[in-house]
C-alpha positions, 0 to 999 in steps of 0.5 A: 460463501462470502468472497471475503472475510474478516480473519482476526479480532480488531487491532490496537487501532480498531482494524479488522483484517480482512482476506480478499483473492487470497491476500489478507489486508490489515484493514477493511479500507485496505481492501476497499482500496485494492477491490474498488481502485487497485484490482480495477485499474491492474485488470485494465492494463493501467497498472503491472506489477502490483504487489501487496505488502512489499517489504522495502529494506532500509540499509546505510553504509551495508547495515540494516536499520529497519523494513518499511512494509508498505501496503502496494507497490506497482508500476504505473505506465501513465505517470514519468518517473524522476528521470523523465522515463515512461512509468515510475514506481508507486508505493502506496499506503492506507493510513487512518493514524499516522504513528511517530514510527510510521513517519519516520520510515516513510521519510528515511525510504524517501531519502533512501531511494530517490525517486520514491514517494509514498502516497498516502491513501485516506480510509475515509474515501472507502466508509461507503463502498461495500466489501463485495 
């Protein structure tokens, strides 16, 4: 039995998700991302935390206006956050296409919480790694 596998047909962009340690991940460079960068540095004490498509609401003045579902939030010890304290949130995403919707969330969660960037990961740093 293979340790992953792909679990829907491809999306509008052409993804495939795939299930991997029980998560199912939207896209193959998703789970790359988490097997080859994420897992690694969660199991050698770099990062805590992890957490793997946190819903961040988004609300003005008590009303929502929208969920932003990123990809992974953690902590990372090695890095200050805006007030100069040891380990800042990290929210990450893998995005190949960069939608108008998507970039408007991302700005209104950047605006919203101070202190938060959303780093963007390429799909094309994981085309040669494997999926095992």
């Amino acid at each position: 039995m293979k340790a992953w596998q792909i679990v829907m047909p491809p999306s509008k962009f052409r993804n495939k998700k795939v299930e991997l340690d029980g998560h199912v991940f939207d896209s193959q460079a998703e789970a790359k991302h988490y097997l080859h960068t994420l897992k690694p540095r969660l199991e050698a004490g770099e990062i805590s935390h992890l957490e793997i498509h946190p819903r961040i609401r988004c609300e003005i003045n008590g009303r929502k206006i929208c969920d932003y579902l990123a990809d992974f939030r953690y902590l990372d010890s090695s890095r200050s956050g805006p007030d100069g304290q040891v380990g800042c949130r990290v929210i990450e995403d893998v995005k190949g296409y960069k939608t108008d919707v998507y970039r408007l969330k991302k700005k209104l969660v950047e605006a919203l919480y101070p202190g938060t960037k959303i780093s963007e990961i390429s799909p094309r740093a994981y085309r040669s790694k494997p999926l095992s």
